[in-house]
N, CA, C and O atoms as a GROMACS GRO file, in nm:
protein
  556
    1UNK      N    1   0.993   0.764  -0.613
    1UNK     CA    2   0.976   0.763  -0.469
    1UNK      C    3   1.065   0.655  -0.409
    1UNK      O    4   1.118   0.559  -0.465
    2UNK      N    5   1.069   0.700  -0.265
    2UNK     CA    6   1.164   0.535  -0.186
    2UNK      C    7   1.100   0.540  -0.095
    2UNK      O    8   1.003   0.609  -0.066
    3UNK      N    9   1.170   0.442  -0.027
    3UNK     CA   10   1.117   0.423   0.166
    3UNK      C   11   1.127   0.556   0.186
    3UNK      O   12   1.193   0.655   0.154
    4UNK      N   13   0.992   0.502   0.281
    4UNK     CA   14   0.984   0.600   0.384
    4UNK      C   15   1.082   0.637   0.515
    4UNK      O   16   1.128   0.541   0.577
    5UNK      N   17   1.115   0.767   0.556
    5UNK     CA   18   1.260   0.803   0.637
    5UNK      C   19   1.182   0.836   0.773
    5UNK      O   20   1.243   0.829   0.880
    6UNK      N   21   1.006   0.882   0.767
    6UNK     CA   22   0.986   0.961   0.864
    6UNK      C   23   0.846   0.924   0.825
    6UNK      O   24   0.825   0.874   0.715
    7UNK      N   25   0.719   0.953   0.937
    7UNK     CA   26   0.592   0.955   0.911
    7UNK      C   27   0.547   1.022   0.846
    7UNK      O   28   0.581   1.141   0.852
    8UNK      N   29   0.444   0.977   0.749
    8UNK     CA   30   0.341   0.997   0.635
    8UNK      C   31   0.251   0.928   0.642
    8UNK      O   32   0.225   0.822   0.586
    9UNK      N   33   0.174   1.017   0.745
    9UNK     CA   34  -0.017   0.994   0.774
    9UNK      C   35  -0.036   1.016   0.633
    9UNK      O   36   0.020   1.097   0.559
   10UNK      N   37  -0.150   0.907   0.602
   10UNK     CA   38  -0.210   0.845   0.467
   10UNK      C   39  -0.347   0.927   0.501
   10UNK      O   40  -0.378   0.963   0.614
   11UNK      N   41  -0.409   0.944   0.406
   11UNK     CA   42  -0.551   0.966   0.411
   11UNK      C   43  -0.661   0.838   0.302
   11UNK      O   44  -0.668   0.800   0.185
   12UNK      N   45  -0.729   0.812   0.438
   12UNK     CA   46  -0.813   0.705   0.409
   12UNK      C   47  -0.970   0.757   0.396
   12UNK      O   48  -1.026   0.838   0.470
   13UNK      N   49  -1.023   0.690   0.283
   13UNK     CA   50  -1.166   0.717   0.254
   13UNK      C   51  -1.255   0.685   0.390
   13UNK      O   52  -1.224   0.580   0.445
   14UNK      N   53  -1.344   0.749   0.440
   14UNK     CA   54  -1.464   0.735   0.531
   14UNK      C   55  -1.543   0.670   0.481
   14UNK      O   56  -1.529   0.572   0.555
   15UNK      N   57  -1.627   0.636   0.406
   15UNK     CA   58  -1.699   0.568   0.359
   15UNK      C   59  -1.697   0.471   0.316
   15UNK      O   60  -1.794   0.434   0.251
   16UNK      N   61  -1.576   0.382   0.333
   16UNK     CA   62  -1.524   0.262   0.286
   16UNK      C   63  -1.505   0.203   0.387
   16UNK      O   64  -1.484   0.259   0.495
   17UNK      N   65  -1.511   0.022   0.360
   17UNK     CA   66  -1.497  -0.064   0.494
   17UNK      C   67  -1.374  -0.043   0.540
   17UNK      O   68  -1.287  -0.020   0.455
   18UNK      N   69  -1.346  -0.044   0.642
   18UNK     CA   70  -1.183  -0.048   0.703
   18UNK      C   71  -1.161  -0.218   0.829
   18UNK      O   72  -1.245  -0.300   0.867
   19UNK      N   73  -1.066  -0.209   0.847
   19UNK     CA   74  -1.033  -0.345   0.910
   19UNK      C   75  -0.844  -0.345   0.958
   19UNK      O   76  -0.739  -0.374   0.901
   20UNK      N   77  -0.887  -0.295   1.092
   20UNK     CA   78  -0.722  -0.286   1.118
   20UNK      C   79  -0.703  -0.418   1.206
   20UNK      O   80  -0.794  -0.495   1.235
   21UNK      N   81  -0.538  -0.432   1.249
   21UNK     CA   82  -0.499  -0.551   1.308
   21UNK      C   83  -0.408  -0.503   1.381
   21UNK      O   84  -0.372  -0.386   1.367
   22UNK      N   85  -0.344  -0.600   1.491
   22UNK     CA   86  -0.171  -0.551   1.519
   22UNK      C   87  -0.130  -0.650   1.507
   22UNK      O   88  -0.186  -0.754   1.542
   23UNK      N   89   0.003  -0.638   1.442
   23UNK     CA   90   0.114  -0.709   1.358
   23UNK      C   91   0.265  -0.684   1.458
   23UNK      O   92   0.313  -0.573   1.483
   24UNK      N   93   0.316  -0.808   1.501
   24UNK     CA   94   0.437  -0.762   1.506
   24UNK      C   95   0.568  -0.728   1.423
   24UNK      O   96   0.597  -0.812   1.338
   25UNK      N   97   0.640  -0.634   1.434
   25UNK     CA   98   0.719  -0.597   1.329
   25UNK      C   99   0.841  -0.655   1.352
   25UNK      O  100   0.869  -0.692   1.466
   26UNK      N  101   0.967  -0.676   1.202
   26UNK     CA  102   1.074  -0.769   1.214
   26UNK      C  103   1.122  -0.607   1.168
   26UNK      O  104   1.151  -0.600   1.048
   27UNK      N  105   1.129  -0.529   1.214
   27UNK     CA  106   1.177  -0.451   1.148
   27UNK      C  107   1.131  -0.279   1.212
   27UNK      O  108   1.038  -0.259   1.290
   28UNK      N  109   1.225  -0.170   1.153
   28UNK     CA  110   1.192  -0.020   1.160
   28UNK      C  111   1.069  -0.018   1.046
   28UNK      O  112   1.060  -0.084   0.943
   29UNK      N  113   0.960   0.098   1.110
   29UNK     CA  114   0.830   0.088   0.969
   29UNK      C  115   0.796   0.243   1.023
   29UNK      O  116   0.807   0.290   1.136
   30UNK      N  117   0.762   0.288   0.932
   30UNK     CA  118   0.668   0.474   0.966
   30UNK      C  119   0.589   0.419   0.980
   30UNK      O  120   0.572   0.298   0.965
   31UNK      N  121   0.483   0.544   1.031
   31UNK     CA  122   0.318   0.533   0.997
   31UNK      C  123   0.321   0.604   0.810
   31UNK      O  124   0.383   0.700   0.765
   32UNK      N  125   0.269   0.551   0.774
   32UNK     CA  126   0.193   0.519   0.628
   32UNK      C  127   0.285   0.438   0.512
   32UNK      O  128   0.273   0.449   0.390
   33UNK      N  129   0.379   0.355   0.586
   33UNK     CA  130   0.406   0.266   0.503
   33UNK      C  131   0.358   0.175   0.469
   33UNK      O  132   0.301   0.121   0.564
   34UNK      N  133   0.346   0.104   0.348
   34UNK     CA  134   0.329  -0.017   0.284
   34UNK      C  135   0.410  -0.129   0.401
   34UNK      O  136   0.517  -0.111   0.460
   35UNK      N  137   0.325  -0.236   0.407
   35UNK     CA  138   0.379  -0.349   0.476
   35UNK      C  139   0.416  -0.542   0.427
   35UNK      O  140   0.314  -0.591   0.380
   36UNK      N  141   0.485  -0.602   0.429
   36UNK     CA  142   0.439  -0.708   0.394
   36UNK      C  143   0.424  -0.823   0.455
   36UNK      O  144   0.345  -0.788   0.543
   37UNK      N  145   0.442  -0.941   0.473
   37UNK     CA  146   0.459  -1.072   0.590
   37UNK      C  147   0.602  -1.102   0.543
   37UNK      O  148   0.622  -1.090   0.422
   38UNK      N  149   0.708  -1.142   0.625
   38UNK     CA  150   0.787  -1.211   0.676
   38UNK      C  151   0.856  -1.292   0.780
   38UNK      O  152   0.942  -1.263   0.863
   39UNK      N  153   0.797  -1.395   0.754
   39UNK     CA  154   0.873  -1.466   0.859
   39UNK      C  155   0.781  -1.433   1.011
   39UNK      O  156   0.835  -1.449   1.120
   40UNK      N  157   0.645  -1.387   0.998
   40UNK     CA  158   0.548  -1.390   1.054
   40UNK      C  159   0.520  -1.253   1.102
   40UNK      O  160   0.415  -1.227   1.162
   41UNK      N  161   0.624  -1.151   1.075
   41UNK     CA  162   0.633  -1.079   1.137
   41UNK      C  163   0.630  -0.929   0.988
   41UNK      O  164   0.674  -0.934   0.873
   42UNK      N  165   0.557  -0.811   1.062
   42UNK     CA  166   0.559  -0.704   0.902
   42UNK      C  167   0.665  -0.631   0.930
   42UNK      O  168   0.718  -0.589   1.033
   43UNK      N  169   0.690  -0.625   0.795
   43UNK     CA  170   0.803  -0.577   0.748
   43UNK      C  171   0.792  -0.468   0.646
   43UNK      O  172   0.712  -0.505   0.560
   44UNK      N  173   0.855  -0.308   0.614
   44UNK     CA  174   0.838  -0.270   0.487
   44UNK      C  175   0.876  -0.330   0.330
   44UNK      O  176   0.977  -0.391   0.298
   45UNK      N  177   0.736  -0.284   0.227
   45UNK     CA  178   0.790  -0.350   0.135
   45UNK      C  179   0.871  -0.323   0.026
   45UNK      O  180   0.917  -0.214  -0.010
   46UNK      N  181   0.886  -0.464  -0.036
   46UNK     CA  182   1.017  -0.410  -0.143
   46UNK      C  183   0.923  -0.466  -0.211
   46UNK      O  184   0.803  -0.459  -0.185
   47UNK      N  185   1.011  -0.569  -0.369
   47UNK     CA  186   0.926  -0.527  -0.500
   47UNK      C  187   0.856  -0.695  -0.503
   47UNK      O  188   0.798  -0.723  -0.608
   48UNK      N  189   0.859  -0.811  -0.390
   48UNK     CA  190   0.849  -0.924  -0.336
   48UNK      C  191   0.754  -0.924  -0.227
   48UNK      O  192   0.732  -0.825  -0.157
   49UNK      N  193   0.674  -1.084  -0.205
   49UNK     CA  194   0.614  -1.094  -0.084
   49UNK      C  195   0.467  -1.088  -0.107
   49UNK      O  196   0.409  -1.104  -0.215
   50UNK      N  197   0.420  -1.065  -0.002
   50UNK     CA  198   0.289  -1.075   0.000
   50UNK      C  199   0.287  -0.945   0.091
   50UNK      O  200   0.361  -0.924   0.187
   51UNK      N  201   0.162  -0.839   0.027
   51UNK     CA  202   0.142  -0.686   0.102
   51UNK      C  203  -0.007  -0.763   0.186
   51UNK      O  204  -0.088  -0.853   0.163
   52UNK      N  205   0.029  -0.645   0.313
   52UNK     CA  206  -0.040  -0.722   0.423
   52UNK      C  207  -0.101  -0.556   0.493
   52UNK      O  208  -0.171  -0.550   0.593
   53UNK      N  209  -0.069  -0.474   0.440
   53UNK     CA  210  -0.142  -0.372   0.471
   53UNK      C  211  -0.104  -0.217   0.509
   53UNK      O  212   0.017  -0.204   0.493
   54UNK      N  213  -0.149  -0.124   0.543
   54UNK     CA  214  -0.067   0.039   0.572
   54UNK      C  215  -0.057   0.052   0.739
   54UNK      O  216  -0.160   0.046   0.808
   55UNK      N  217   0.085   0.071   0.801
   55UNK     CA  218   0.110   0.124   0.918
   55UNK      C  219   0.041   0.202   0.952
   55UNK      O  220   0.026   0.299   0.876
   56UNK      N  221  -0.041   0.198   1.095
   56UNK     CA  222  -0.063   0.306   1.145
   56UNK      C  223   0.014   0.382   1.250
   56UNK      O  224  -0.010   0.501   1.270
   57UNK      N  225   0.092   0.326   1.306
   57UNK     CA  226   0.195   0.379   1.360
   57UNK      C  227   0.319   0.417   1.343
   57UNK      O  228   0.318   0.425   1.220
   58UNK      N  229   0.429   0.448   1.375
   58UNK     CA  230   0.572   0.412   1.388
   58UNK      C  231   0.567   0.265   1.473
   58UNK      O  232   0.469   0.212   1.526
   59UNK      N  233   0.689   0.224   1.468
   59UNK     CA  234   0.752   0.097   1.514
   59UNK      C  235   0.860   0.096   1.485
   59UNK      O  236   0.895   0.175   1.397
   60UNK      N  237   0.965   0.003   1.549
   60UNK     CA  238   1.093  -0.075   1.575
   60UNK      C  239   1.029  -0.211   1.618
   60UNK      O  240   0.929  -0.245   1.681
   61UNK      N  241   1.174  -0.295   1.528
   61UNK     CA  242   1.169  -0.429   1.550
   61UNK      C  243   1.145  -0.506   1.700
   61UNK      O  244   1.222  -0.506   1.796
   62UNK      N  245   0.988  -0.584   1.685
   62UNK     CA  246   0.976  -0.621   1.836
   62UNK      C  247   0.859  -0.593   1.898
   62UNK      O  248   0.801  -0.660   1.984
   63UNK      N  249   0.814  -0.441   1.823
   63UNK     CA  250   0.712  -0.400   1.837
   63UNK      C  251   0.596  -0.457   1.795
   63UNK      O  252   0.605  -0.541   1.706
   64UNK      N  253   0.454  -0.421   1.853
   64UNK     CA  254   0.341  -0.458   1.786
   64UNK      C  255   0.273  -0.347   1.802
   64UNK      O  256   0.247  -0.278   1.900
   65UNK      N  257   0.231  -0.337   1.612
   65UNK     CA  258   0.146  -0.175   1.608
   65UNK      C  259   0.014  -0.275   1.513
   65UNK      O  260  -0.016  -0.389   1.479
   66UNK      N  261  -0.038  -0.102   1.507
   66UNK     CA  262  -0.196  -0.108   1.451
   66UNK      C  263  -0.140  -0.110   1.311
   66UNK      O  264  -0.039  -0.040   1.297
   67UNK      N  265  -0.191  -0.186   1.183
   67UNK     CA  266  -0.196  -0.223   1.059
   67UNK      C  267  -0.399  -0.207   0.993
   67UNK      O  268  -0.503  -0.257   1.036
   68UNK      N  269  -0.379  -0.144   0.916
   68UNK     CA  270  -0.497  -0.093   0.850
   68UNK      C  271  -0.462  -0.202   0.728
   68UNK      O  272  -0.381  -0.178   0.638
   69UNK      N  273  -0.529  -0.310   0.738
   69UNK     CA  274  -0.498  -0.434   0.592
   69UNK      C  275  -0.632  -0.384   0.515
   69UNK      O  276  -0.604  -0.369   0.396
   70UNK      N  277  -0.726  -0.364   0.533
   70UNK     CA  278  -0.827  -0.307   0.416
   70UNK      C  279  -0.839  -0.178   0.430
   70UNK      O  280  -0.812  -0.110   0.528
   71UNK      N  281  -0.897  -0.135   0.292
   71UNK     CA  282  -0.990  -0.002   0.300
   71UNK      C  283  -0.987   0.062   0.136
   71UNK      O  284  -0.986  -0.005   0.033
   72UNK      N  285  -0.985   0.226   0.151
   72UNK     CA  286  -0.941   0.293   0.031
   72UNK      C  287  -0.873   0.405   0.065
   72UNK      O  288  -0.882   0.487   0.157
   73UNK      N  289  -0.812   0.394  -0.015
   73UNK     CA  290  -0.676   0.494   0.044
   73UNK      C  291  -0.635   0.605  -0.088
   73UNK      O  292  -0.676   0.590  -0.203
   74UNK      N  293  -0.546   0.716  -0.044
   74UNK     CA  294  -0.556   0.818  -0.169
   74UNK      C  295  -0.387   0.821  -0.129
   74UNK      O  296  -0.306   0.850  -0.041
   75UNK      N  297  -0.402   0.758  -0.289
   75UNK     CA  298  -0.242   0.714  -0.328
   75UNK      C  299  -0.162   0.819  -0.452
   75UNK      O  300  -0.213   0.872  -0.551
   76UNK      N  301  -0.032   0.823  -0.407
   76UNK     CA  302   0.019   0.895  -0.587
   76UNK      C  303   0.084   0.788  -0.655
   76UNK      O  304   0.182   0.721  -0.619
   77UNK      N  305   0.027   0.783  -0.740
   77UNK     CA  306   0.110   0.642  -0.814
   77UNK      C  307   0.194   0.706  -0.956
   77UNK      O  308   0.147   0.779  -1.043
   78UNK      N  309   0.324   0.655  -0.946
   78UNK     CA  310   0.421   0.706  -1.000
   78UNK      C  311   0.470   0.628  -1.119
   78UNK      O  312   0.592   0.624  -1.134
   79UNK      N  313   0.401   0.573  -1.195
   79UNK     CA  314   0.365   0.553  -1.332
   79UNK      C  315   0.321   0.669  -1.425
   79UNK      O  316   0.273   0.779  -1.396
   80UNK      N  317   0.355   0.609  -1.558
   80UNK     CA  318   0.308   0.730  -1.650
   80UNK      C  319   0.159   0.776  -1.632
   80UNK      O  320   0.123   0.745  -1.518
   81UNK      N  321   0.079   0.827  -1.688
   81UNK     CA  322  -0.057   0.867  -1.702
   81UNK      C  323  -0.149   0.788  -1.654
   81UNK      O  324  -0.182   0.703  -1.737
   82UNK      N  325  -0.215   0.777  -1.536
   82UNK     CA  326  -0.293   0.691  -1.532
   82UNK      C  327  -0.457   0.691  -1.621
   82UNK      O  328  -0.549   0.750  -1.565
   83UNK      N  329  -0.478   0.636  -1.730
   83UNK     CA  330  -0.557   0.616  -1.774
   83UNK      C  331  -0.727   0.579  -1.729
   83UNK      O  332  -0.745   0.498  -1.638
   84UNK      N  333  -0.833   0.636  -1.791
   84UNK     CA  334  -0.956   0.598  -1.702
   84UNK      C  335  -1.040   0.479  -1.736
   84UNK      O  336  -1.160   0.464  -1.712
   85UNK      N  337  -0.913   0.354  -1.825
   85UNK     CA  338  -0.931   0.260  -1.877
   85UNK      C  339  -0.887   0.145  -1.729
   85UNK      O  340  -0.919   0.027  -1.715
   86UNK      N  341  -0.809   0.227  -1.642
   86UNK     CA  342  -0.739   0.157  -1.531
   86UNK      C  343  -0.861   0.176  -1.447
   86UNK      O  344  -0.921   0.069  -1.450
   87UNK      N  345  -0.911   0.243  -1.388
   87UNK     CA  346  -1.003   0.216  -1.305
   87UNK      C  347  -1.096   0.110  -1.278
   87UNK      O  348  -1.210   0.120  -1.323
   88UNK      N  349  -1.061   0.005  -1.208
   88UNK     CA  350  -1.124  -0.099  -1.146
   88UNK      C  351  -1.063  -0.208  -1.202
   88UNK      O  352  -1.080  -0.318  -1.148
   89UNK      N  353  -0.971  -0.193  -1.334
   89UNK     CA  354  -0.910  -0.262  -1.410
   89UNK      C  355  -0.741  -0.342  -1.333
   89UNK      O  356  -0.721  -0.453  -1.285
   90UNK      N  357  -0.666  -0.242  -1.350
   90UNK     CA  358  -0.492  -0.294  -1.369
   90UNK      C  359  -0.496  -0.276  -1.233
   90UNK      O  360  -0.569  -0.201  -1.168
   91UNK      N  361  -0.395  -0.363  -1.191
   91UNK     CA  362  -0.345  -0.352  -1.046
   91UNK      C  363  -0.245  -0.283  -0.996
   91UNK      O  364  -0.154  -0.257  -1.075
   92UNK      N  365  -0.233  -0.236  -0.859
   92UNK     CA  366  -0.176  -0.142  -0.844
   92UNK      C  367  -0.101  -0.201  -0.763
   92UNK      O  368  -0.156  -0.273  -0.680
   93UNK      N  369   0.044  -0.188  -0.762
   93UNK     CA  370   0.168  -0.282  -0.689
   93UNK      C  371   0.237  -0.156  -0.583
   93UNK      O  372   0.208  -0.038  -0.567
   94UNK      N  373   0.318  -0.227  -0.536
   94UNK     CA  374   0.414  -0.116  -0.442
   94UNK      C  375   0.551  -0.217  -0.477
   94UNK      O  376   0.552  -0.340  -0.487
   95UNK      N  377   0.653  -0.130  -0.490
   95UNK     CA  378   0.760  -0.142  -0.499
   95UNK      C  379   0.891  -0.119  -0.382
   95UNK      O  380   1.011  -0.144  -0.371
   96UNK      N  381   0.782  -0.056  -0.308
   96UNK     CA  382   0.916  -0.037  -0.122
   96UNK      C  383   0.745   0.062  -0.048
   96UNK      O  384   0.623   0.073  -0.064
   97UNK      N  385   0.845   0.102   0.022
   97UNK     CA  386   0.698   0.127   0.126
   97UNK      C  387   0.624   0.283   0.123
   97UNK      O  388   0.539   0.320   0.203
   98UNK      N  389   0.696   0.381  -0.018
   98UNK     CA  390   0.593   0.441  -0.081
   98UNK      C  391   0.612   0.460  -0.218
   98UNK      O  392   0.574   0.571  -0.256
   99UNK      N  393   0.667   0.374  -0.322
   99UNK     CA  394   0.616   0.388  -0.463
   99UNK      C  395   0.518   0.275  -0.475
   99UNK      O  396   0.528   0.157  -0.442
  100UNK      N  397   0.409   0.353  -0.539
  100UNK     CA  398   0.299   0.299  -0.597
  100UNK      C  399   0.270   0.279  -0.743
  100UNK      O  400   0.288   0.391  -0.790
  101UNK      N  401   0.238   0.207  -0.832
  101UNK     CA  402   0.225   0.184  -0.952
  101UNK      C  403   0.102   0.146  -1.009
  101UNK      O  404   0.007   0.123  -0.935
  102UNK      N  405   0.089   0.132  -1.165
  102UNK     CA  406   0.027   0.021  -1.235
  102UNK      C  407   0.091  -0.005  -1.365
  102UNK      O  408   0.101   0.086  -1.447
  103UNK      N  409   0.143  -0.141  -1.391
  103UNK     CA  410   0.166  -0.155  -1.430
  103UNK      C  411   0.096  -0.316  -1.499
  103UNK      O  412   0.045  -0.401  -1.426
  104UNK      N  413   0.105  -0.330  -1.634
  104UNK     CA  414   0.039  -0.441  -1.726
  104UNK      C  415   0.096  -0.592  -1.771
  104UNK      O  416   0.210  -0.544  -1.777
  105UNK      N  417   0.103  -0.638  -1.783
  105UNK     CA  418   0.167  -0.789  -1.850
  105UNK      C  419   0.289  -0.860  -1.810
  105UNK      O  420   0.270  -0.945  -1.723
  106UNK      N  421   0.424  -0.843  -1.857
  106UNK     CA  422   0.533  -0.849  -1.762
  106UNK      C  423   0.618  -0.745  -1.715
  106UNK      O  424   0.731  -0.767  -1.670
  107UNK      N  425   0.554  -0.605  -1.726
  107UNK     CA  426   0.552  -0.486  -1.660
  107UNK      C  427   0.579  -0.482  -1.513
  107UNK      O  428   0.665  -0.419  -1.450
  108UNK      N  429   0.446  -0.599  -1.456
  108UNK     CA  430   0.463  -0.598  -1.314
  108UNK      C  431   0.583  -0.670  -1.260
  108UNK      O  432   0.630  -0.779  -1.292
  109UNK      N  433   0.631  -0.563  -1.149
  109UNK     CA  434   0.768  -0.582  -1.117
  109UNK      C  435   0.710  -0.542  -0.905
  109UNK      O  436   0.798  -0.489  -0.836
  110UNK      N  437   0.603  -0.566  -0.853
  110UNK     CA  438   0.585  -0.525  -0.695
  110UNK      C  439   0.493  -0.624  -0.651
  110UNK      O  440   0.455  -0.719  -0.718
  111UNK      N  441   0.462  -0.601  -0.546
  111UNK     CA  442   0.376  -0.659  -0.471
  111UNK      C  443   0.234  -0.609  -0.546
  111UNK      O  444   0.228  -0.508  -0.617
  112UNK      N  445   0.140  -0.685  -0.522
  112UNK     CA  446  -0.017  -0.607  -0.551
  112UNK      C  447  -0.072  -0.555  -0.470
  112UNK      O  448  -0.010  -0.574  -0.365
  113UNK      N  449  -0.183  -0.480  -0.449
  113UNK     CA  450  -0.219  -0.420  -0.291
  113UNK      C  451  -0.356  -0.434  -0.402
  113UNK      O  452  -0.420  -0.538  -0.386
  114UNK      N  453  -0.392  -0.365  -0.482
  114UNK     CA  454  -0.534  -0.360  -0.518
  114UNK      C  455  -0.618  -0.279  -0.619
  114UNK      O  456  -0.609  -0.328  -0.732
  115UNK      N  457  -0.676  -0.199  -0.612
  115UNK     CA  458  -0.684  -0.143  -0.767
  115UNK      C  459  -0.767   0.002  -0.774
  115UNK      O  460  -0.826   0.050  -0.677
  116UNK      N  461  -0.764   0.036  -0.849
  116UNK     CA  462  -0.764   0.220  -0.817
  116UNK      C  463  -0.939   0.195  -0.846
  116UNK      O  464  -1.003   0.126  -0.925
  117UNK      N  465  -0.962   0.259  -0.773
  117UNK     CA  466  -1.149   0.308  -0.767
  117UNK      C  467  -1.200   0.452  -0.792
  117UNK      O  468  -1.318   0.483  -0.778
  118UNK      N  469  -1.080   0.561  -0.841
  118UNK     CA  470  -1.144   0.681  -0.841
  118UNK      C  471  -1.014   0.757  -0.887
  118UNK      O  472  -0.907   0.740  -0.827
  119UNK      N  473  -1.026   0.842  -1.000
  119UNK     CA  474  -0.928   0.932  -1.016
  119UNK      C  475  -0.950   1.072  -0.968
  119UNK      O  476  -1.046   1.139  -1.004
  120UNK      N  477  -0.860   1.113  -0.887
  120UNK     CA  478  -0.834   1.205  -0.801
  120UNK      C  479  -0.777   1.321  -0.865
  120UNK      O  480  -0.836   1.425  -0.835
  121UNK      N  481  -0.669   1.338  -0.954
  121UNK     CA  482  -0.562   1.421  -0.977
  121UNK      C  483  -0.518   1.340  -1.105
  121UNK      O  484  -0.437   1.250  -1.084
  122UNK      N  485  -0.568   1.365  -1.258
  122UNK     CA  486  -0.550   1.310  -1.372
  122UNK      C  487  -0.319   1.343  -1.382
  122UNK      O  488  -0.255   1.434  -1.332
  123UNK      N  489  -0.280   1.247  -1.451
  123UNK     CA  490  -0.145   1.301  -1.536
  123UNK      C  491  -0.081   1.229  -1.419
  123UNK      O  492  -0.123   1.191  -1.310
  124UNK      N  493   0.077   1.221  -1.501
  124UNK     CA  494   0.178   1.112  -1.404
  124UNK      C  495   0.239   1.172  -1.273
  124UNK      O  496   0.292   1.278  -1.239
  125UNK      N  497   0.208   1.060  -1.221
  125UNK     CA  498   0.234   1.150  -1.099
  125UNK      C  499   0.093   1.128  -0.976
  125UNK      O  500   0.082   1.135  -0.854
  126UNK      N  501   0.014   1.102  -1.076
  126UNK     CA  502  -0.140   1.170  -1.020
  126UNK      C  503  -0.179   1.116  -0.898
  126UNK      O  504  -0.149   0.997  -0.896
  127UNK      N  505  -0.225   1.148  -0.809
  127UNK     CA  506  -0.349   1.101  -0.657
  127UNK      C  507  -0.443   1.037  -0.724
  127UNK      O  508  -0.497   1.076  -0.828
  128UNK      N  509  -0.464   0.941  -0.668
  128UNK     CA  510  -0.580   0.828  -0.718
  128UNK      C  511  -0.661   0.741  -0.601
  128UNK      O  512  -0.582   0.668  -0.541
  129UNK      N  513  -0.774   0.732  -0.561
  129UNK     CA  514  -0.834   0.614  -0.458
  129UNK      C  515  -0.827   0.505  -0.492
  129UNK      O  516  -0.856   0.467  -0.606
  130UNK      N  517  -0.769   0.404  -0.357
  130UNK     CA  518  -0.748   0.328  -0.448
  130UNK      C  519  -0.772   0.187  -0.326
  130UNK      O  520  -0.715   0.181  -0.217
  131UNK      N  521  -0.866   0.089  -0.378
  131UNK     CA  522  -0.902  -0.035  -0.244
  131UNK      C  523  -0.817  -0.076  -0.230
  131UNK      O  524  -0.753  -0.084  -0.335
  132UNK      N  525  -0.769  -0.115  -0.147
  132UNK     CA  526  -0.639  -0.235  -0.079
  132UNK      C  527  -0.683  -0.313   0.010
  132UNK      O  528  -0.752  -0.266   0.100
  133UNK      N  529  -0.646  -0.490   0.004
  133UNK     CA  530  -0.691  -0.574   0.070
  133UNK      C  531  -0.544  -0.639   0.080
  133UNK      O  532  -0.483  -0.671  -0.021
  134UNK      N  533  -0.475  -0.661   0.253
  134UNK     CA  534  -0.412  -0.753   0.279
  134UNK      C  535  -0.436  -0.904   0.271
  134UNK      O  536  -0.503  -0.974   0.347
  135UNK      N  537  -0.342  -0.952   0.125
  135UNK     CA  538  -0.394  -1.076   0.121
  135UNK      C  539  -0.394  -1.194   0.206
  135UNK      O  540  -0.452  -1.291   0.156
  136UNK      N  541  -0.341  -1.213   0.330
  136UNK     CA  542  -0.271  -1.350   0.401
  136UNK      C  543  -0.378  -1.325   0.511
  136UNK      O  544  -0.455  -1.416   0.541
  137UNK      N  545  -0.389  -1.146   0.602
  137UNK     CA  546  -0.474  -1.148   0.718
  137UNK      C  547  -0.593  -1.128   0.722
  137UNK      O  548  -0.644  -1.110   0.833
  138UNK      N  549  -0.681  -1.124   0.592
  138UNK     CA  550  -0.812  -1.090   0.588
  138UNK      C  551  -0.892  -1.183   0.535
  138UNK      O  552  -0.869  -1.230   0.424
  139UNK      N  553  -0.998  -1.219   0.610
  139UNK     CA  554  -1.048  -1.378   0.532
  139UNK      C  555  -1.127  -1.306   0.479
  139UNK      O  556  -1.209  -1.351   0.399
   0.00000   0.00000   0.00000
């Protein structure tokens, strides 16, 4: 997967806490990208930083949109097999503002966002739920 070119509404669990914000952006962002902090301002992410939460809007640099920093979200994470040894276990990183991972030991190569709570769609490739907590804006 890469950045995102165009919007990709995410689907978020109902039954899970949610907690949005508005963030101003240093930067172009879709709605359902991965976000991170820079320089005070969100930015899409790369494989660095601190993840701060999922766009709910579009934006251009300057702007201030809605940011969803918690919840559970139904992700494809593009690692090999996700195992049902990972659930609640390994962390799940982003690498730009839609590959998702898990990866183990010095494997990890992204940001963290949080950790899969439910397998969705077994085999690589697979849809998975998965909690995410922006670490910097959520006390």
């Amino acid at each position: 997967m890469t950045d995102l070119s165009s919007a990709k509404p995410r689907t978020y669990a109902a039954n899970a806490p949610t907690y949005d914000i508005f963030v101003k952006l240093g930067g172009t962002v879709w709605e359902g990208s991965a976000l991170k902090i820079s320089s005070g301002t969100g930015v899409i992410c790369d494989a660095s930083g601190t993840f701060i939460g999922f766009a709910l809007q579009d934006g251009v640099s300057g702007d201030t949109i809605k940011v969803r920093v918690q919840g559970t979200i139904l992700l494809t994470i593009s690692t090999d097999t996700v195992a049902q040894g990972d659930v609640g276990v390994n962390t799940i990183e982003c690498t730009d503002s839609d590959t998702f991972r898990v990866e183990t030991g010095s494997a990890v190569a992204g940001i963290a966002i949080g950790k899969i709570v439910e397998m969705h769609t077994a085999g690589a490739g697979g849809k998975h739920w998965c909690n995410f907590r922006g670490t910097t804006l959520v006390a």
